[in-house]
N, C-alpha and C positions, 0 to 999 in steps of 0.2 A: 770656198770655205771648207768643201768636205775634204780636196785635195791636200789642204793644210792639216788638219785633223790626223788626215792618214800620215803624212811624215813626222807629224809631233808622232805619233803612235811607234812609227819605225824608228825616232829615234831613242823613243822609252825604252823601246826594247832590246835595242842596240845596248845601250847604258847597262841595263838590269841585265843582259850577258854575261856582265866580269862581276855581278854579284854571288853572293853562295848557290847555289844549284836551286834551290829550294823553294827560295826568294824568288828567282828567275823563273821557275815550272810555273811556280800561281798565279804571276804577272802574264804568261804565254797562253794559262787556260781559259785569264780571264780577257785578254782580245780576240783569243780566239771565237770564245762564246760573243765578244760581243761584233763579230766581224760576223758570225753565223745570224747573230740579228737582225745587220742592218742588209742583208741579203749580200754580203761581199765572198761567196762561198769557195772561191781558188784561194782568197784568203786565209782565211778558214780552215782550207783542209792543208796547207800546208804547215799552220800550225799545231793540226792535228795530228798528222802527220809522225811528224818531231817528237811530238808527245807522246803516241804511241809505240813507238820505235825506242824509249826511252823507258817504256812500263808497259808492256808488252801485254801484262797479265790484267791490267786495270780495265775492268769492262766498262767502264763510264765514255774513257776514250774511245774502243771502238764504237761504243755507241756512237759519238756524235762523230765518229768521222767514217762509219758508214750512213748518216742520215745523209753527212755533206755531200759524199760520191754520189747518193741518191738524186739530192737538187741538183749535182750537176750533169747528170744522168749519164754519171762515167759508171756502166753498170758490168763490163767487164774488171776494173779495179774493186768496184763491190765486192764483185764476186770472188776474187782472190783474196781478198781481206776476209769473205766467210769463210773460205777453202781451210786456210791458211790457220783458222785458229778454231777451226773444226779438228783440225791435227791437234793444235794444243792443249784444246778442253774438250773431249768427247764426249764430255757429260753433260754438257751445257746444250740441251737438245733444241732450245727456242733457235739455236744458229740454224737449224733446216728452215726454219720458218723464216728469216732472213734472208737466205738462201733462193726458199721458194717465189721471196717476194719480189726478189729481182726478175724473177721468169713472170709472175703473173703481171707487175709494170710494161714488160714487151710483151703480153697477150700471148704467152706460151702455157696453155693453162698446162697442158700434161707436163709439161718439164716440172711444172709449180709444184703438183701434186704429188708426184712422186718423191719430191722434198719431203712436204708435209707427212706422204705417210711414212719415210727412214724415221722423223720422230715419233709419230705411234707403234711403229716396230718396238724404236728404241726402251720404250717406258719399262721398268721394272716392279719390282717392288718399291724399291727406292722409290720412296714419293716426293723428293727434297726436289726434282726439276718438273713437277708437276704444275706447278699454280705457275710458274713463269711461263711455262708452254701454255698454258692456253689462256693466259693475258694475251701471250703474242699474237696468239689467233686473233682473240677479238681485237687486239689494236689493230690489224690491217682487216678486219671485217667479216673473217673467216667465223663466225660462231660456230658453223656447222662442224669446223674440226676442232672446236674450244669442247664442244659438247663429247666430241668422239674422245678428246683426249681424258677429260673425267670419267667417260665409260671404260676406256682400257685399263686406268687406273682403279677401277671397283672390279675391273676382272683379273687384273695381279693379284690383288688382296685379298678377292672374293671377299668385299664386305660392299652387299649392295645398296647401302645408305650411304658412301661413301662421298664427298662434296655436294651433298643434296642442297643446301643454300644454293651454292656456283652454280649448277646446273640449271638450278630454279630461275636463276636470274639470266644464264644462257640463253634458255628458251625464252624468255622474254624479251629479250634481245630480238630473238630471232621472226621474235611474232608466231614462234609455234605454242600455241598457247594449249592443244589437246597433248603436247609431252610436258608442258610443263604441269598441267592438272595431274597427270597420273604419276609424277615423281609422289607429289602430294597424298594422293590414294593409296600409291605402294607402300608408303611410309608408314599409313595410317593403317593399313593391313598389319604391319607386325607391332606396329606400338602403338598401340589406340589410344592409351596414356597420353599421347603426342595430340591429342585431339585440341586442344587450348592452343597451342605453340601453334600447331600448321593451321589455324583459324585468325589469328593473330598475322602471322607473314602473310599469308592470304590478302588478311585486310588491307595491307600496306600495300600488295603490288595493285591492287583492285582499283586503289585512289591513284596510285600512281601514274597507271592507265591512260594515254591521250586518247583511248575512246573505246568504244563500246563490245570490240571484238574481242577482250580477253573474259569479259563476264558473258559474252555469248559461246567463247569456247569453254570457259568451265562450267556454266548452264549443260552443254550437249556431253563433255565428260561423267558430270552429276550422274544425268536424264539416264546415260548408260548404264553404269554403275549400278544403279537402282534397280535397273531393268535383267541388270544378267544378274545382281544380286535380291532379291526383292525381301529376303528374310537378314539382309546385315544392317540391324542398329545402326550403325554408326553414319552407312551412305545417306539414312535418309534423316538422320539427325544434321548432315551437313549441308544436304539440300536446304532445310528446314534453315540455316543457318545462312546459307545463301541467299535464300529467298528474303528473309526478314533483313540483310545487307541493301539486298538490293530494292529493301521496299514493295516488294510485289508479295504484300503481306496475303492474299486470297491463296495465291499459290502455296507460301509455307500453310494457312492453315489445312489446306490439301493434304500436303506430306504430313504435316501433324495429325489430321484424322488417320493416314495409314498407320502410324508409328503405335497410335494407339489399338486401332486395330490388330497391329501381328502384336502388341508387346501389352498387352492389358495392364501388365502386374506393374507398368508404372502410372497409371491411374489416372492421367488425364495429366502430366507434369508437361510436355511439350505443347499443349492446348491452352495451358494457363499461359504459356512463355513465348506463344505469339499474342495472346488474348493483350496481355502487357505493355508486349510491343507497340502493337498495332495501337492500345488506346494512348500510349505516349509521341504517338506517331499523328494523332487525330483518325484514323479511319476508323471509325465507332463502329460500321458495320462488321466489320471483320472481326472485332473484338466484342461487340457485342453476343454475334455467331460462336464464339469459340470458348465464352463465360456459360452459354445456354448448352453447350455439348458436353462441360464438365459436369453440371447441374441433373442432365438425362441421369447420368451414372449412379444418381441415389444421395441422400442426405448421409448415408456412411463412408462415401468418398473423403477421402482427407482433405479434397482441396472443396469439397461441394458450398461450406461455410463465405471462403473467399472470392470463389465464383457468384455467389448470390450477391456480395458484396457490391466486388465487382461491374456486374452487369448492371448496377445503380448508377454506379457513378460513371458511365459512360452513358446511361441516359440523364444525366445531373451533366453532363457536359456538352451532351448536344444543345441543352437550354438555353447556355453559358453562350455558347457559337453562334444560335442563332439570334441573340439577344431577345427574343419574344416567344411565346407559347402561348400554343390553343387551348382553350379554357377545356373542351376535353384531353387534352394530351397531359393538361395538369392535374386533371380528375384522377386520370388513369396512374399515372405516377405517382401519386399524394398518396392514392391506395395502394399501390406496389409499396412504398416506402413504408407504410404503417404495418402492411401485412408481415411482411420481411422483418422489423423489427419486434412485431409478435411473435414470429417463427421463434428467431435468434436471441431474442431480450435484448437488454440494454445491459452492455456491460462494453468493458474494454476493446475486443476487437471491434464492436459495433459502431464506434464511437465517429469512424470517419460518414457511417450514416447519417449518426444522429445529426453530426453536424451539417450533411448537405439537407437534412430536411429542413434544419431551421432557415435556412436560407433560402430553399425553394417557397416555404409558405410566407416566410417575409417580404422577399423580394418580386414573386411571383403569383404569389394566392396574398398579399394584403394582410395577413394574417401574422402580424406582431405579435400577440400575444402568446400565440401558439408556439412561434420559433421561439419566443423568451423562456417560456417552459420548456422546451425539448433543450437548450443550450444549460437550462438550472439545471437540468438533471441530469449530463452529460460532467456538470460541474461535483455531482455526487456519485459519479463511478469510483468507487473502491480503486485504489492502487492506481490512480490517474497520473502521469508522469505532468510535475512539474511544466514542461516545457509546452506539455499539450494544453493543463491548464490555464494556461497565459494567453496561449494562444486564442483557448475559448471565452477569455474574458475579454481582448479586441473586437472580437465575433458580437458580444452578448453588446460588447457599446456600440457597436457600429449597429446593433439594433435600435439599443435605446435614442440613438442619434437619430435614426432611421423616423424613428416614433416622435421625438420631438422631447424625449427627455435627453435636452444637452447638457445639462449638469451632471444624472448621476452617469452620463454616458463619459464625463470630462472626469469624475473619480476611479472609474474604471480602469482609462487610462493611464489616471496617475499611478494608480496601486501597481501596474505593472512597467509602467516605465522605472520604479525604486525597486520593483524586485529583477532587474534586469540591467541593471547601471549600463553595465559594458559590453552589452553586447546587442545583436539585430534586433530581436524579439524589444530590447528598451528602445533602440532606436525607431523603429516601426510605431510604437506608442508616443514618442513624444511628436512625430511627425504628428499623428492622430490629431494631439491633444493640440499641436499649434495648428491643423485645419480648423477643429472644435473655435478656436478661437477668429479665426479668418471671418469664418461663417457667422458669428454673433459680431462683429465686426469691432477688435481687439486689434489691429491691426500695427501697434508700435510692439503688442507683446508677440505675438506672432510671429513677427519680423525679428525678435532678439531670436525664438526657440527657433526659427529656422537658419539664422545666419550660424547656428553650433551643428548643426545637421547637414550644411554643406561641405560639411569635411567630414562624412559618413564615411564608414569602408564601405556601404553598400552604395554599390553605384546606382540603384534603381533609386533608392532612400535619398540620394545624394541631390539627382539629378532632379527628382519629386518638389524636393527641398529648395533647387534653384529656378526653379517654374514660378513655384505659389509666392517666393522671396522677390522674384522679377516683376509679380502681377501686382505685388502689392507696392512698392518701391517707384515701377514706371507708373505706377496710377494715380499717384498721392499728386493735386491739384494745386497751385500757386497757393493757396490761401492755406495750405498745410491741412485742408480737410480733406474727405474721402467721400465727397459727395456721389460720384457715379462709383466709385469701386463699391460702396456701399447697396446701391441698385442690385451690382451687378452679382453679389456677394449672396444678396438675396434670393436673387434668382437658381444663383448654384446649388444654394441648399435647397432648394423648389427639387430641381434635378434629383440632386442627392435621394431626397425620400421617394423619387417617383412620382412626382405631381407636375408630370412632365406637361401640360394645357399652359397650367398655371408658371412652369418655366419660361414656357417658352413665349408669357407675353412680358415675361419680366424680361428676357435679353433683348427683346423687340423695344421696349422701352427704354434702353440703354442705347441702342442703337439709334434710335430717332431722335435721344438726346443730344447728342453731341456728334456730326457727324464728323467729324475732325478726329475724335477721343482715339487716343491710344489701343482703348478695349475693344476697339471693331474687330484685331483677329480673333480676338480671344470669343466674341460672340457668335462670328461664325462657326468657330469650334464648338462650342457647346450646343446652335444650334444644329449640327450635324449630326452629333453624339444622340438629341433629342430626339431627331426623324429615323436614327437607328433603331433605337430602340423604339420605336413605334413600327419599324417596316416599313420604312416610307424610304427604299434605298438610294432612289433616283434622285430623290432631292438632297438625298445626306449627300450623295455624290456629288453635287451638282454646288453644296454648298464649302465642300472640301476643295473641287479645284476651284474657286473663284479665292480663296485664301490662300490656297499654293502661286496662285499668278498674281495674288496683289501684294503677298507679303513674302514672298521669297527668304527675304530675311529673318524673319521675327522668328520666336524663339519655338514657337509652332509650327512652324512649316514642316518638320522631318516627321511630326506626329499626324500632321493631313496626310503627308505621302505614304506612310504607312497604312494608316486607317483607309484612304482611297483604293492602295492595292487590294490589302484583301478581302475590301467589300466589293471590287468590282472581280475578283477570282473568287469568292466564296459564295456571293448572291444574285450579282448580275449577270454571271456567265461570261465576263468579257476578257478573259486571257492575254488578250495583246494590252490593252491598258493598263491591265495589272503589269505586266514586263513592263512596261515601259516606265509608268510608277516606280518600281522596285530597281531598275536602274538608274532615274535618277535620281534616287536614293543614295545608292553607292557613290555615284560619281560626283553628286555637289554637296550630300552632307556627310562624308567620308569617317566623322566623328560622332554622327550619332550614334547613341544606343542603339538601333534597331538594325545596325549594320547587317549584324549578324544573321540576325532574324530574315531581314533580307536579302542577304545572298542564299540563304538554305530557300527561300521559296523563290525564287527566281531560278535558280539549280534544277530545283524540282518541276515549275513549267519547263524550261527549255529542254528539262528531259524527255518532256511528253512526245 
């Protein structure tokens, strides 16, 4: 078959001979190419050949018909075909590198190199044969004369920023990763301005990385820098920069205490900008530590206000983390929060306080009435922005809901789902208002406000939406009533307010009802969530994997595998179950929400 192939081919082009010239060239360069593909390379180059003997000056040809001479390792014709139109174009300097490559193929290194350097000789000002010379290198693997060729070229010119990107990306190449840090550092020596930009490329080669030796060699470039400069701004603002990349948030606040040490007069600005980091990172101690060192500085500090802040809300979030708190740690905090908002009043920037008190004593101190007051009067700060107000009126129902007024907590909602038609803030409200309704057990209306809500832009809102639309929908019994959803319905708002005893004999009761009932995953869900928040982790664990291995499918399972991982990484200490959880995550429910969520914590153990 292929024998026949090739004489049809001989005779095409037999034929297309007595054609116009032209016609016949594009027909010759396209069997040629496809004689160089199918590995038939005397083919090939004899159509090459022809070709270039016919366009002498067309460098595409001898491209491909010194690749042919190559495969067929005719590397004395090679070499006369570089010879030969080294005469012709002397300025075409990548030909030494061609040249050279025929000597380095026979493992004649010095003949190679002495190629190589007649091009670095050659380089002038002229920088027009610059970027082809040292492609050529790195195509045949040479980086090391790719890097020399853009150094000769900054020493023609004398302009020593000269291909600084190329370079960048040379030494990366090369794995020298301490000349490629200090392209970076020289640069940032004469244009500091450049700080944004070389932090930026930075980042990108950082991720790029297949592994850990380029951020250990720009670690030991930093470490120096610092150390032979110890008064330059900018080396330890980049450490500082580094460190908070790379997570090893204790270290930047280190460099941050220096910074502020030799440089007082910016007042504690790099202390707040890991304090930030770190508490959107979770490490509360770090951030904690670096809210309380702007704080030493005095109440006249400019950032002292948001430091105080601050360090609230990263103990308001360790709360949140640990799902429980000790009735003194709640002591202790209720009176920080009061104290602090004594200090500062109550007014606008105060406000993200006021609102985590209301929630610490509602939700944590039993104390409704108290949060309902701190959120009224959060709802009377002067110049209160629209958007925050709204926000505080979902807040102030999800108390009164909390407390057991589900009506006027059900007005609440409505008032802000119409002041908000179109956008999150309404969506988020009518979500509310059709749980409001789940829970008193409305369950045809429910199901309308949530079937508009699963075509949310918000995917959280979306997904929210097709959960409680699922539970209600698979629940509903032959007889078109909601006898167990309604049990079960009960028991959630048990939860809801925290009357977790009292929940948790209401899903037992669902359970024993019907053991057959659809609502079994849904009950060991919630009873996991209950033993959570009680601190009873062993058994939350214990009742999440028996829901991941009976219900694989159901519409829970990605939210066990979640919630298992990072209770057994967060409370249990057991890292290898959590990886193992958080994989397979990724790999059987590929479309969950928490994808995300879980590959940054599974990244993050296996970095350990």
């Amino acid at each position: 078959m292929k024998q026949r192939l090739n004489i049809l081919i001989a005779c095409t082009l037999a034929l297309l001979l007595h054609c116009r010239p032209a016609v016949a060239q594009q027909s010759q360069e396209q069997m040629a190419a496809y004689y160089f593909d199918q590995g038939e390379y005397e083919q090939a180059a004899q159509l090459y050949e022809t070709l270039y003997k016919r366009t002498a000056s067309n460098k595409y040809y001898y491209q491909r018909l010194y690749a042919t001479y190559l495969k067929l390792e005719q590397y004395k014709d090679a070499l006369k075909l570089v010879e030969k139109r080294l005469k012709q174009q002397p300025k075409e300097l990548a030909l030494h590198v061609d040249e050279g490559n025929i000597y380095l193929i026979q493992k004649q290194q010095k003949k190679a190199e002495k190629c190589f350097d007649k091009a670095l000789e050659a380089i002038t000002s002229n920088l027009a044969p610059v970027p082809d010379l040292a492609m050529a290198f790195s195509n045949i693997g040479r980086h090391d004369y790719a890097a020399k060729t853009y150094l000769a070229a900054r020493e023609k010119t004398r302009n020593e920023h000269l291909y600084f990107n190329e370079l960048v990306g040379v030494y990366q190449a090369m794995g020298d990763y301490g000349a490629m840090t200090h392209e970076y550092f020289n640069l940032l020596d004469k244009q500091p301005g450049m700080m944004p930009s070389i932090q930026i490329s930075m980042q990108k080669t950082l991720q790029e990385a297949p592994d850990d030796r380029l951020a250990e060699g720009v670690k030991r470039a930093l470490v120096e820098r610092v150390r032979e400069h110890p008064d330059n701004r900018n080396y330890l603002e980049m450490m500082i920069w580094f460190s908070l990349q790379q997570k090893d948030f204790r270290f930047a606040l280190t460099q941050a205490r220096a910074v502020d040490a030799r440089f007082p007069d910016q007042g504690g600005e790099q202390l707040m900008r890991v304090a930030q980091i770190a508490f959107a990172n979770e490490d509360y101690d770090v951030s904690a530590d670096a809210y309380r060192l702007v704080q030493q500085k005095g109440q006249e500090n400019p950032y002292y206000f948001d430091a105080r802040v601050g360090e609230l809300e990263v103990d308001f979030a360790r709360i949140n983390h640990n799902y429980t708190i000790d009735s003194k740690d709640f002591a202790r905090l209720k009176q920080r929060y009061e104290a602090t908002l004594e200090e500062l009043g109550k007014n606008e920037r105060t406000i993200p306080l006021m609102r985590h008190y209301a929630q610490l004593m509602a939700y944590h101190g039993s104390d409704v009435q108290a949060a309902v007051n701190m959120l009224d009067d959060v709802l009377e700060v002067p110049r209160i922005k629209p958007a925050v107000r709204d926000e505080v009126k979902l807040e102030l129902g999800d108390l009164l809901l909390f407390a057991g007024s589900v009506w006027d907590a059900s007005l609440l909602y409505m008032q802000v789902e119409k002041a908000n038609k179109n956008d999150l803030l309404g969506a988020q409200a009518k979500f509310k208002n059709a749980k409001l309704s789940y829970f008193t057990h409305d369950f045809a209306w429910a199901a309308s406000q949530l079937k508009v809500l699963r075509a949310s832009t918000s995917k959280l809102i979306a997904n929210d939406a097709m959960e409680l639309s699922l539970l209600i929908s698979d629940n509903m019994e032959d007889d078109s009533t909601y006898g167990m959803l309604e049990l079960f319905a009960d028991a959630d708002l048990l939860l809801y307010r925290n009357r977790l005893d009292e929940a948790w004999e209401g899903f037992d009761a669902v359970g024993r009802a019907a053991l057959s009932h659809p609502l079994h995953d849904e009950v060991l869900m919630k009873k996991a969530q209950i033993r959570m928040k009680q601190a009873r982790y062993e058994e939350a664990d214990s009742l999440l994997q028996r829901l991941i291995d009976f219900y694989p499918s159901d519409i829970t399972a990605d939210d066990a595998l979640i919630l298992r991982a990072e209770l057994n990484e967060d409370h249990l200490g057991r890292p290898e179950t959590a990886l193992e959880c958080y994989e397979k995550l990724l790999l059987d429910y590929p479309t969950s929400l928490y994808v995300d969520r879980a590959r940054k914590r599974y990244n993050a153990l296996k970095a350990r």
